[in-house]
C-alpha positions as CSV (number, residue, x, y, z in Angstrom):
1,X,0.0,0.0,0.0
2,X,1.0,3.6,-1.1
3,X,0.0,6.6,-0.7
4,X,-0.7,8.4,-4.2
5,X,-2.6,11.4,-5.1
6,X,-3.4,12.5,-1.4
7,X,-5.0,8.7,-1.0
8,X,-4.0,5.3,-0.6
9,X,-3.4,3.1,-3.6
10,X,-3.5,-0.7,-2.7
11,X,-3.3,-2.9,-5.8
12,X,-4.8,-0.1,-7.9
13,X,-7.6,0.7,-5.6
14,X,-7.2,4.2,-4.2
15,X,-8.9,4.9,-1.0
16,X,-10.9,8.0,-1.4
17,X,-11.4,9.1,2.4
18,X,-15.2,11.0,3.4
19,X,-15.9,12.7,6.6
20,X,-19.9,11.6,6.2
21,X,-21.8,8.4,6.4
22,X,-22.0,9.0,2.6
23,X,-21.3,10.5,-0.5
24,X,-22.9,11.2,-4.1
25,X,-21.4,9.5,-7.3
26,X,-20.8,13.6,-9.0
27,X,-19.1,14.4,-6.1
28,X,-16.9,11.2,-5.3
29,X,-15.9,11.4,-9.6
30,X,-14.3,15.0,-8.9
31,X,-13.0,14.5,-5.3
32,X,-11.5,11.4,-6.8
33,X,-9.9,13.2,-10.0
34,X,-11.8,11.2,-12.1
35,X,-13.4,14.1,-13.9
36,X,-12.5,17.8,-13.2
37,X,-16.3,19.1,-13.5
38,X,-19.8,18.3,-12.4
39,X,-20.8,18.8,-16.2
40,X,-17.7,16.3,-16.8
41,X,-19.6,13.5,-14.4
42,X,-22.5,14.0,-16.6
43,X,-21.4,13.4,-19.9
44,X,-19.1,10.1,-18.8
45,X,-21.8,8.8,-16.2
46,X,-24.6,9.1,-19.8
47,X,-22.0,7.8,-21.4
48,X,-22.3,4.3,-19.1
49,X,-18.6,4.9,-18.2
50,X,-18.7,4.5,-14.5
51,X,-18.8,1.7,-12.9
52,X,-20.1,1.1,-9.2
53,X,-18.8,-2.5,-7.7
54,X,-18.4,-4.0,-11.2
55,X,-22.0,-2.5,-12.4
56,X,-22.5,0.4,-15.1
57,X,-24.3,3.6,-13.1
58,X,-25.4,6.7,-15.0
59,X,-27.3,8.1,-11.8
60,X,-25.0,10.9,-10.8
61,X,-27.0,11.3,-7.6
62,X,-26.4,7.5,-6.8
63,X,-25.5,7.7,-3.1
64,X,-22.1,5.7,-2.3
65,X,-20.9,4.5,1.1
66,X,-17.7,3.3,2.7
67,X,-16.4,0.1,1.3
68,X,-18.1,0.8,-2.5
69,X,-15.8,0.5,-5.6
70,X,-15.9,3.2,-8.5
71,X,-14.3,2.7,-11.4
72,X,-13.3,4.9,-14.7
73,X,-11.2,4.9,-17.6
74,X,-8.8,1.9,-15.8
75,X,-8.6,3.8,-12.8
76,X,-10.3,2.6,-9.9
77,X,-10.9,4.1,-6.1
78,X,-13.0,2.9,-2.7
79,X,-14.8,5.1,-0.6
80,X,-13.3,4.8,3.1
């Protein structure tokens, strides 16, 4: 394990860390780096690509919590 990016990396998982009980999909894309906009989210989440724990999700609303996987463009991270 590593710490990359302001987050851990372990095995290509980075570990996104949240201060709440939860956290959108929009928000967890740009706090992850995975898009740099909300309007960004939009387009790739349409787009079907995002993945949540191996499943396409276009709901940018989609509420996430500790422990779920999100995946883009061959990067992956986990909320914690």
């Amino acid at each position: 394990m590593r710490w990359k990016d302001g987050c851990w990396d372990d095995d290509g998982v980075r570990d996104v860390s949240i201060t709440e009980d939860g956290i959108r999909l929009g928000q967890l894309l740009k706090l992850a780096g995975l898009v740099d906009t909300g309007a960004d989210a939009k387009t790739v989440l349409a787009a079907g690509e995002v993945r949540v724990n191996g499943e396409v999700e276009t709901r940018r609303g989609r509420q996430l919590r500790r422990g779920d996987v999100v995946e883009r463009a061959g990067e992956a991270v986990r909320v914690s």
